[in-house]
N, CA, C, O and CB atoms as a CASP TS submission, in Angstrom:
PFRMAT TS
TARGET T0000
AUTHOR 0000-0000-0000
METHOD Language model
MODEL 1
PARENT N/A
ATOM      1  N   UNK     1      89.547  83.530 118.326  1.00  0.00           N
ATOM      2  CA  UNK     1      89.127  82.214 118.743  1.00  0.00           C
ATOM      3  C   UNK     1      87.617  82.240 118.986  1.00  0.00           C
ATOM      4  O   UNK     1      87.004  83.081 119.644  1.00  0.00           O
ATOM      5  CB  UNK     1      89.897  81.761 120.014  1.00  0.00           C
ATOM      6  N   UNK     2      87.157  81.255 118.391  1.00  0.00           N
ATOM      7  CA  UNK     2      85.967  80.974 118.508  1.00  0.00           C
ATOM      8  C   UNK     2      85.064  79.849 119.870  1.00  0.00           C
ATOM      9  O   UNK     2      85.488  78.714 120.088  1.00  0.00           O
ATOM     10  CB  UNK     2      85.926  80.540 117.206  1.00  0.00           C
ATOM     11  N   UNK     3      84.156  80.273 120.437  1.00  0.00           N
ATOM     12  CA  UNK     3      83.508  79.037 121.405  1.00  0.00           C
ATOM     13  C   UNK     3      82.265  78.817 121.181  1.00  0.00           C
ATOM     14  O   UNK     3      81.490  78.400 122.042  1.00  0.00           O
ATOM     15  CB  UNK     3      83.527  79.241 122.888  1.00  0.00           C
ATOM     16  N   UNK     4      81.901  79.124 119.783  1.00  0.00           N
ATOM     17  CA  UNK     4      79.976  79.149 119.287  1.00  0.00           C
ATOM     18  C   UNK     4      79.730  78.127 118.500  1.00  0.00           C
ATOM     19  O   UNK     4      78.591  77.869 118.110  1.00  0.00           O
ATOM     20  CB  UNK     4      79.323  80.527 118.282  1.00  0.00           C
ATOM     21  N   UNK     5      81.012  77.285 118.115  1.00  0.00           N
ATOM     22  CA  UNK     5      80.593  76.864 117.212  1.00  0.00           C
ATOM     23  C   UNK     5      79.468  75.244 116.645  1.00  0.00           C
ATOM     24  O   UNK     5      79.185  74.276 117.350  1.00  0.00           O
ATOM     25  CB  UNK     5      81.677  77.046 116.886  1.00  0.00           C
ATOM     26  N   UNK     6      79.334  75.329 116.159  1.00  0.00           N
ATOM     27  CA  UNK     6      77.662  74.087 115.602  1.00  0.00           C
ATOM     28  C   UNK     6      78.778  73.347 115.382  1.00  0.00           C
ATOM     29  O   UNK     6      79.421  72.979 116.365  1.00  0.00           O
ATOM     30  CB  UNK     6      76.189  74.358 113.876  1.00  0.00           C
ATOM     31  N   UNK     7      79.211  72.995 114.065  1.00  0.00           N
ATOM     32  CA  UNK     7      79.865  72.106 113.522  1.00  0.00           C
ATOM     33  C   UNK     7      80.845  72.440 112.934  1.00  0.00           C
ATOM     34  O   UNK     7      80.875  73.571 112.451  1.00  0.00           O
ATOM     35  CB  UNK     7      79.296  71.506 112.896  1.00  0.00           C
ATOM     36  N   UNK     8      82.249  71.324 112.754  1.00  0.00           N
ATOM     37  CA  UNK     8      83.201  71.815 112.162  1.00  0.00           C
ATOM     38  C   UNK     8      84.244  70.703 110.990  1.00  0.00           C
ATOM     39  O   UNK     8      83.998  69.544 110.653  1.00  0.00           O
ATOM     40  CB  UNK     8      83.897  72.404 113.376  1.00  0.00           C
ATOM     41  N   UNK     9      85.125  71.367 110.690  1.00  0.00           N
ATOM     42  CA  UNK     9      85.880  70.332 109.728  1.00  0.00           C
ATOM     43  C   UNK     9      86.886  70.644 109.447  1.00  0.00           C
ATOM     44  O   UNK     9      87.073  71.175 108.352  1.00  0.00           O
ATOM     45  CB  UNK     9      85.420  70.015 108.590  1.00  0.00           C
ATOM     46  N   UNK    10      87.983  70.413 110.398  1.00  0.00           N
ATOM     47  CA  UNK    10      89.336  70.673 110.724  1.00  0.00           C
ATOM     48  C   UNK    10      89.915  70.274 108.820  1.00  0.00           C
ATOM     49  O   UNK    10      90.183  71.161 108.009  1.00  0.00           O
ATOM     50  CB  UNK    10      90.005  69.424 112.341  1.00  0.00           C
ATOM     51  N   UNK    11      89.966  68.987 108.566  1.00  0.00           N
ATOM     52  CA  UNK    11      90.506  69.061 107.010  1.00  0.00           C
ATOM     53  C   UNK    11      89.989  69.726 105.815  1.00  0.00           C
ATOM     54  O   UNK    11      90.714  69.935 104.843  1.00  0.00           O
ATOM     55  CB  UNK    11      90.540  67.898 106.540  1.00  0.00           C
ATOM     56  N   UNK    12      88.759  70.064 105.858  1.00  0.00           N
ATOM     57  CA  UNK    12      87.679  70.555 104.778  1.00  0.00           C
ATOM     58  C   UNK    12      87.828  72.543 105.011  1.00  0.00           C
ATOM     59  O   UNK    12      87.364  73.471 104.348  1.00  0.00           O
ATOM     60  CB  UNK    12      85.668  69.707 105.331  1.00  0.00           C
ATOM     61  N   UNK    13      88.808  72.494 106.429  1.00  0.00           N
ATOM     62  CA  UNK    13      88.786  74.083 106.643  1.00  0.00           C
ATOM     63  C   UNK    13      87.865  75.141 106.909  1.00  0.00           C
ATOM     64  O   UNK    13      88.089  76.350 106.952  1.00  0.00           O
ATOM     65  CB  UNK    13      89.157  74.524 105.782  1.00  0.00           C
ATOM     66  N   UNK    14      86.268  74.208 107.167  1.00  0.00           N
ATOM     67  CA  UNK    14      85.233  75.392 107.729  1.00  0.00           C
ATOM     68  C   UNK    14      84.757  75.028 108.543  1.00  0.00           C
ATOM     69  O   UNK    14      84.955  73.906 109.008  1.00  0.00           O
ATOM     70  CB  UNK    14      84.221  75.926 107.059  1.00  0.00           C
ATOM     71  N   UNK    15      83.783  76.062 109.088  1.00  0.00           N
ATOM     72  CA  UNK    15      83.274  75.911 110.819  1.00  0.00           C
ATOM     73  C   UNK    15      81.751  76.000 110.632  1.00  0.00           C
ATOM     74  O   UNK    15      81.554  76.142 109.425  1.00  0.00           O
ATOM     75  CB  UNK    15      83.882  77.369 112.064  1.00  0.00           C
ATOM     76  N   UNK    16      80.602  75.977 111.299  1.00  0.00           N
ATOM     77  CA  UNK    16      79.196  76.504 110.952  1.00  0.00           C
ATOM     78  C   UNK    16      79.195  77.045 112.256  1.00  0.00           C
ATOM     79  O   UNK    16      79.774  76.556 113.226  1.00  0.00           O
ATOM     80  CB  UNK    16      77.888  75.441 110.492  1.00  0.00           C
ATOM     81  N   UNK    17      78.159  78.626 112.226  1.00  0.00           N
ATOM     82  CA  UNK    17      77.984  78.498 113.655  1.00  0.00           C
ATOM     83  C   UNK    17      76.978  79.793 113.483  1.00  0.00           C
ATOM     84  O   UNK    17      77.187  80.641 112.616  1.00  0.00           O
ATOM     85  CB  UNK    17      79.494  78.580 114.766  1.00  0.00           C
ATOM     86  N   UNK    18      75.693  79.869 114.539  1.00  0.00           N
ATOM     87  CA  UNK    18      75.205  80.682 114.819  1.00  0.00           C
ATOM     88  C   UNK    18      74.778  81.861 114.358  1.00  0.00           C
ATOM     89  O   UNK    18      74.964  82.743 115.197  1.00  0.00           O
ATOM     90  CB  UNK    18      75.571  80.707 115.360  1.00  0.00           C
ATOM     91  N   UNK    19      74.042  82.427 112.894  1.00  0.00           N
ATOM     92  CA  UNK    19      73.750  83.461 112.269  1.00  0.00           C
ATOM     93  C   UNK    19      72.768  84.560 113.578  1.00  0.00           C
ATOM     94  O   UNK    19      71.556  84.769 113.516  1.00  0.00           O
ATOM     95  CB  UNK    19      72.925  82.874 110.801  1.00  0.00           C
ATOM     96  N   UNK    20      73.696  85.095 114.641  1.00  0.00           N
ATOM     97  CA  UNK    20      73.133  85.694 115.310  1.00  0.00           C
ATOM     98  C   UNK    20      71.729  85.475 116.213  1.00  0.00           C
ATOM     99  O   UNK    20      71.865  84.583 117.050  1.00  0.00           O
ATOM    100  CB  UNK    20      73.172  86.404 114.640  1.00  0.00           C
ATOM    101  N   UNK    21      70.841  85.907 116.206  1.00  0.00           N
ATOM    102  CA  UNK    21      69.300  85.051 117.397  1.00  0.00           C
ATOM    103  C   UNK    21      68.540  84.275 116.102  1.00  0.00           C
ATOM    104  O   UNK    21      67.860  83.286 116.376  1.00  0.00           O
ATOM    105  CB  UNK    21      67.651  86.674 118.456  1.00  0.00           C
ATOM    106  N   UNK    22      68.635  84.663 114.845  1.00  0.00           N
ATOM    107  CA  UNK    22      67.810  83.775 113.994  1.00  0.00           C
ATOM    108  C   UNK    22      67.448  82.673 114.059  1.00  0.00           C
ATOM    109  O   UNK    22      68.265  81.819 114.403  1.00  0.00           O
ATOM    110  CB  UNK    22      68.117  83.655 113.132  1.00  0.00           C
ATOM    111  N   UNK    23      66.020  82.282 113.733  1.00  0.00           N
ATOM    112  CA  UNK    23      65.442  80.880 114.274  1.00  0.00           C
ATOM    113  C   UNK    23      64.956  80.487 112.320  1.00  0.00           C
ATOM    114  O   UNK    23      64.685  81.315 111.449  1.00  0.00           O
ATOM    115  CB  UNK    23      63.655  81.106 115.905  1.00  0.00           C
ATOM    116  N   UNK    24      65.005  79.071 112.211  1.00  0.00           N
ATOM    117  CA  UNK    24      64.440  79.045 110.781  1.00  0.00           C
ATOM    118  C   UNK    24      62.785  78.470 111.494  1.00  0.00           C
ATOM    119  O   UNK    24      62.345  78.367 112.639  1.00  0.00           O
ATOM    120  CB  UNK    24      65.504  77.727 109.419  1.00  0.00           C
ATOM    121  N   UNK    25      62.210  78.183 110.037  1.00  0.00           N
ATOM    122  CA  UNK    25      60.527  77.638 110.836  1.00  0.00           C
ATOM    123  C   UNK    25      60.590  76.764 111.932  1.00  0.00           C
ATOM    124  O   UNK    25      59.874  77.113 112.871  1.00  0.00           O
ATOM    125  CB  UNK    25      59.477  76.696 109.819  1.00  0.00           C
ATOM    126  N   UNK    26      61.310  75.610 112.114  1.00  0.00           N
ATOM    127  CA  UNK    26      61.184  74.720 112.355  1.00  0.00           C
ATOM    128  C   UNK    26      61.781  75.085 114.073  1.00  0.00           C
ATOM    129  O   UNK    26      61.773  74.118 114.834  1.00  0.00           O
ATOM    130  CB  UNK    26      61.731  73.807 111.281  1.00  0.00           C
ATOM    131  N   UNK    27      62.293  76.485 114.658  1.00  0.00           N
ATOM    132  CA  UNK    27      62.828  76.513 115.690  1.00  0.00           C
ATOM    133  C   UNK    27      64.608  76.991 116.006  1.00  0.00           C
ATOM    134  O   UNK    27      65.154  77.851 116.698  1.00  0.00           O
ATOM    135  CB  UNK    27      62.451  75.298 115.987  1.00  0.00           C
ATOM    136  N   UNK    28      65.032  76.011 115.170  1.00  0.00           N
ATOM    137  CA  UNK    28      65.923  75.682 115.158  1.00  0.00           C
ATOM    138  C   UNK    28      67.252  76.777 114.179  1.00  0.00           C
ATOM    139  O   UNK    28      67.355  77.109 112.998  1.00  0.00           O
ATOM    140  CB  UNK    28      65.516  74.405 114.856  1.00  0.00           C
ATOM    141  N   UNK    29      68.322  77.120 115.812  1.00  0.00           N
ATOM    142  CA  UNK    29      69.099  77.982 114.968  1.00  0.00           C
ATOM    143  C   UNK    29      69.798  78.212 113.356  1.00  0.00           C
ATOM    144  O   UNK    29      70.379  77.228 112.897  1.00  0.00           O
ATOM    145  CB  UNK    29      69.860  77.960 115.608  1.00  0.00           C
ATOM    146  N   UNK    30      69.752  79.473 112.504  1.00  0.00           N
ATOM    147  CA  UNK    30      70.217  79.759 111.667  1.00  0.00           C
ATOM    148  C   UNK    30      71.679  79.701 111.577  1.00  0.00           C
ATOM    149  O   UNK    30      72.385  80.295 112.392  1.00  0.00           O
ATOM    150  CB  UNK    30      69.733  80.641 111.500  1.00  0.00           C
ATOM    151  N   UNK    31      72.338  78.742 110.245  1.00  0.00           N
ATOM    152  CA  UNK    31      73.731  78.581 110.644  1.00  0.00           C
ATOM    153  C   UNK    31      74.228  79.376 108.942  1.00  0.00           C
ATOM    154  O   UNK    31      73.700  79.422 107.831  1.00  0.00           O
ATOM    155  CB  UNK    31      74.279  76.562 111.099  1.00  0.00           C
ATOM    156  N   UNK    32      75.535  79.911 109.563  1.00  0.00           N
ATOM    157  CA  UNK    32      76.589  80.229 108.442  1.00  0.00           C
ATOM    158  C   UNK    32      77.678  79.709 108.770  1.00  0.00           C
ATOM    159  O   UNK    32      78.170  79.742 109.898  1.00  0.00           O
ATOM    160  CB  UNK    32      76.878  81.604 108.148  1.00  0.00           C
ATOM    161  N   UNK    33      78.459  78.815 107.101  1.00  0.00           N
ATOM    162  CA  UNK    33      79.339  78.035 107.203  1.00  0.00           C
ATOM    163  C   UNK    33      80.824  79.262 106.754  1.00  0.00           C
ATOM    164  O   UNK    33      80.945  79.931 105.727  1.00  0.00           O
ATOM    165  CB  UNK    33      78.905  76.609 106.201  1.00  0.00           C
ATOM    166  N   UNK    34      81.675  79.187 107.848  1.00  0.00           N
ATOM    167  CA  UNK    34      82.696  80.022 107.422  1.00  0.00           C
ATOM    168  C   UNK    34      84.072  79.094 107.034  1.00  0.00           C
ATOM    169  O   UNK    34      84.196  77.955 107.485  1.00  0.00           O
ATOM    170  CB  UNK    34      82.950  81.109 108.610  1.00  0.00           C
ATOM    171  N   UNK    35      85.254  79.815 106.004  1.00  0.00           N
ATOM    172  CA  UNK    35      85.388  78.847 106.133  1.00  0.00           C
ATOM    173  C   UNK    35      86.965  79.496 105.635  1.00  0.00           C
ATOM    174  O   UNK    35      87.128  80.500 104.942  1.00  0.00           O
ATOM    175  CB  UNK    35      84.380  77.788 105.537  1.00  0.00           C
ATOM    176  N   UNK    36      87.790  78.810 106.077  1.00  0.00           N
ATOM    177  CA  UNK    36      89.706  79.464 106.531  1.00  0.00           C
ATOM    178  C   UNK    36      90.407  78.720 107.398  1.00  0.00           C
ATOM    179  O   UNK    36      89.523  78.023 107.895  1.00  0.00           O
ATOM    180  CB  UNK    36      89.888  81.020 107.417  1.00  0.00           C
ATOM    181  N   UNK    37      91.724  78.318 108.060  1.00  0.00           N
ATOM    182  CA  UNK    37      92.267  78.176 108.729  1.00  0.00           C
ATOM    183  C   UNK    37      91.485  76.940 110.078  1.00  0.00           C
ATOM    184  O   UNK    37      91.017  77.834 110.782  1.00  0.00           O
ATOM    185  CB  UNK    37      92.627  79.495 108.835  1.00  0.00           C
ATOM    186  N   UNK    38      91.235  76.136 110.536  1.00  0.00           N
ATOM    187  CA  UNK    38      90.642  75.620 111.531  1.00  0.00           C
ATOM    188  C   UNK    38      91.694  74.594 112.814  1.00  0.00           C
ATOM    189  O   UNK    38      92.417  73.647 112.506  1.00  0.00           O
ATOM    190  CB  UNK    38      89.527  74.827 110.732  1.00  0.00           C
ATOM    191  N   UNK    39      91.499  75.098 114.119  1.00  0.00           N
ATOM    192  CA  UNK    39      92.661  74.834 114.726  1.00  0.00           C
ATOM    193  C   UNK    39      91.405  73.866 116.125  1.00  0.00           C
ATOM    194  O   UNK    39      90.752  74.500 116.953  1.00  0.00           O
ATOM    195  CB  UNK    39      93.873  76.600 115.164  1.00  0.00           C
ATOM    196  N   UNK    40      91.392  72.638 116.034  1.00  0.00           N
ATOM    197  CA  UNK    40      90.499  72.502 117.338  1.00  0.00           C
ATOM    198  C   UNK    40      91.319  72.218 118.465  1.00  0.00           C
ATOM    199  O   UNK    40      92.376  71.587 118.458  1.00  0.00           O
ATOM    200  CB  UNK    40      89.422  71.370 117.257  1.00  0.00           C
ATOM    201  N   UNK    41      90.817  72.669 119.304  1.00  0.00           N
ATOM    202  CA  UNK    41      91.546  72.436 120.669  1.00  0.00           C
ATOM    203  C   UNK    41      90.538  71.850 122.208  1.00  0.00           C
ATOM    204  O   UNK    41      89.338  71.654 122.018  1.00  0.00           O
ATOM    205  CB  UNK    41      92.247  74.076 120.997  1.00  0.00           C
ATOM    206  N   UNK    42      90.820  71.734 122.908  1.00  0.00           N
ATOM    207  CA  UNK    42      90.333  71.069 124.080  1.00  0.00           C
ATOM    208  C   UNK    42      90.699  72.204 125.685  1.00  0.00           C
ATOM    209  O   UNK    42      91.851  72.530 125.975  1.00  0.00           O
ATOM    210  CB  UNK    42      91.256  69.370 124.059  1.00  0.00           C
ATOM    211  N   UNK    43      89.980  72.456 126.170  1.00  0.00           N
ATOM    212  CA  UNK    43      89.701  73.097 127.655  1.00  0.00           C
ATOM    213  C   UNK    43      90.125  72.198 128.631  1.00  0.00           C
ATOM    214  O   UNK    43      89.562  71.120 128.824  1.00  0.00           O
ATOM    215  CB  UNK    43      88.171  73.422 127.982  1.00  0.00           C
ATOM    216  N   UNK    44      91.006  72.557 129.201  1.00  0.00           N
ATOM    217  CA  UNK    44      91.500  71.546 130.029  1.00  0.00           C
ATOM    218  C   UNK    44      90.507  72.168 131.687  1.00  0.00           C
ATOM    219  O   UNK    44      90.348  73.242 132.267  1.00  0.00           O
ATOM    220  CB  UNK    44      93.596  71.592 130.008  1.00  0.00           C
ATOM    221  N   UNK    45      90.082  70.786 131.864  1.00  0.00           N
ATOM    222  CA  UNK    45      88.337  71.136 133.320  1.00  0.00           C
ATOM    223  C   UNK    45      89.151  70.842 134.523  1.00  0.00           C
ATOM    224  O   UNK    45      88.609  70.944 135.623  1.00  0.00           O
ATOM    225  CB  UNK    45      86.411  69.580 133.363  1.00  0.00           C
ATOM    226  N   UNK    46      90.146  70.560 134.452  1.00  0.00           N
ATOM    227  CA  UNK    46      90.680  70.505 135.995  1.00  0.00           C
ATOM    228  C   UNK    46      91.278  69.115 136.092  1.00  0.00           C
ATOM    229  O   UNK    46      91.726  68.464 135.147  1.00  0.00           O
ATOM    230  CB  UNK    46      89.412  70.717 137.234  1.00  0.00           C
ATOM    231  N   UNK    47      91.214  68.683 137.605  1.00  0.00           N
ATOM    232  CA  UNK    47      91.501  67.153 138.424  1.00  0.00           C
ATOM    233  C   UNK    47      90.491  66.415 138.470  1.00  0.00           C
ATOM    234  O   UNK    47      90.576  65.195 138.612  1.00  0.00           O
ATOM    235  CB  UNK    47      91.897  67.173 139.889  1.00  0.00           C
ATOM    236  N   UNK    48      89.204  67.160 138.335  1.00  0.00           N
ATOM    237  CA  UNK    48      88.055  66.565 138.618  1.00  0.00           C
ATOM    238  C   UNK    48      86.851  66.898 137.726  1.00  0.00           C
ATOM    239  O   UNK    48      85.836  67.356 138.249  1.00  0.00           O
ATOM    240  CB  UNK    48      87.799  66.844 139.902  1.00  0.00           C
ATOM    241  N   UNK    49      86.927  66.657 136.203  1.00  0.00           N
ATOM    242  CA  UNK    49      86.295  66.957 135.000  1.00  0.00           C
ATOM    243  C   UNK    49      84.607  66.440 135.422  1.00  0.00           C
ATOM    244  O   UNK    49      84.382  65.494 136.178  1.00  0.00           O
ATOM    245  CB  UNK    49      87.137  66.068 133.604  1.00  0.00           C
ATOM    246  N   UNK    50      83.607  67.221 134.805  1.00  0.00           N
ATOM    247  CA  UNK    50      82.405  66.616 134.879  1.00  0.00           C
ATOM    248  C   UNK    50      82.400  65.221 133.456  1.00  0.00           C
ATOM    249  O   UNK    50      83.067  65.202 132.421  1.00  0.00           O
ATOM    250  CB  UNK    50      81.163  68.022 134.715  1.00  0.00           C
ATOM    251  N   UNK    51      81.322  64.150 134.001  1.00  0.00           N
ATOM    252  CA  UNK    51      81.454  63.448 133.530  1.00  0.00           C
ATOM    253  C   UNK    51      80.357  62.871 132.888  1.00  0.00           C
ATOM    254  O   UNK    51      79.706  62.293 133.759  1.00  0.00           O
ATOM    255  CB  UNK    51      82.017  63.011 134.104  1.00  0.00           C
ATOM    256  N   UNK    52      79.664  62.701 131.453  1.00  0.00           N
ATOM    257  CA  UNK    52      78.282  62.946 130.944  1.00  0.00           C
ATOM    258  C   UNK    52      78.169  61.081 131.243  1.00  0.00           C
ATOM    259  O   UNK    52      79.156  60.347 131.291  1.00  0.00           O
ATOM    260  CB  UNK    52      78.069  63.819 128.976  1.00  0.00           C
ATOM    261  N   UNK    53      76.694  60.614 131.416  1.00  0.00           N
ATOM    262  CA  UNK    53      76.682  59.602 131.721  1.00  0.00           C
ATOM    263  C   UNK    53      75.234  59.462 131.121  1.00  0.00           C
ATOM    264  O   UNK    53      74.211  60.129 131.274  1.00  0.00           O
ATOM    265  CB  UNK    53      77.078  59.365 133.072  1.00  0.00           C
ATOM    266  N   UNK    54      75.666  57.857 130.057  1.00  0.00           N
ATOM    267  CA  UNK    54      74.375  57.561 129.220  1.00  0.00           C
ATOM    268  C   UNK    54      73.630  56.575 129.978  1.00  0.00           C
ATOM    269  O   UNK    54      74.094  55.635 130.623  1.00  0.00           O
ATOM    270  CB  UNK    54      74.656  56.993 127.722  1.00  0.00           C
ATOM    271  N   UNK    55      72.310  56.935 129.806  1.00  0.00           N
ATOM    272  CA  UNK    55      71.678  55.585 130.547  1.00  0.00           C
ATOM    273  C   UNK    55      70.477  56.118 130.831  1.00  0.00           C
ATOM    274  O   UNK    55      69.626  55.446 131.414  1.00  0.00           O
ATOM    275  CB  UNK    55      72.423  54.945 131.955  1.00  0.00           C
TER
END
């Protein structure tokens, strides 16, 4: 099980995530798209979940 991951695609069957500390020019992490089996799931935070708030 994975918890790194960038982006994913439960029907398309691959994940992107994290090519180790690599930075490309621009800063911004180096990704490898893997790609097999994809199962997403959810962390259950408790009774009292934090709650992101736009504004």
């Amino acid at each position: 099980m994975r918890t790194d991951i960038e982006e994913y695609s439960v029907s398309e069957g691959w994940v992107r995530v994290q090519a180790g500390k690599s930075l490309d020019r621009k800063g911004q992490p180096l990704t490898i798209k893997l790609t097999g089996p994809v199962e997403a799931w959810y962390e259950d935070l408790g009774e009292n979940p934090p709650v992101v708030r736009k504004g």
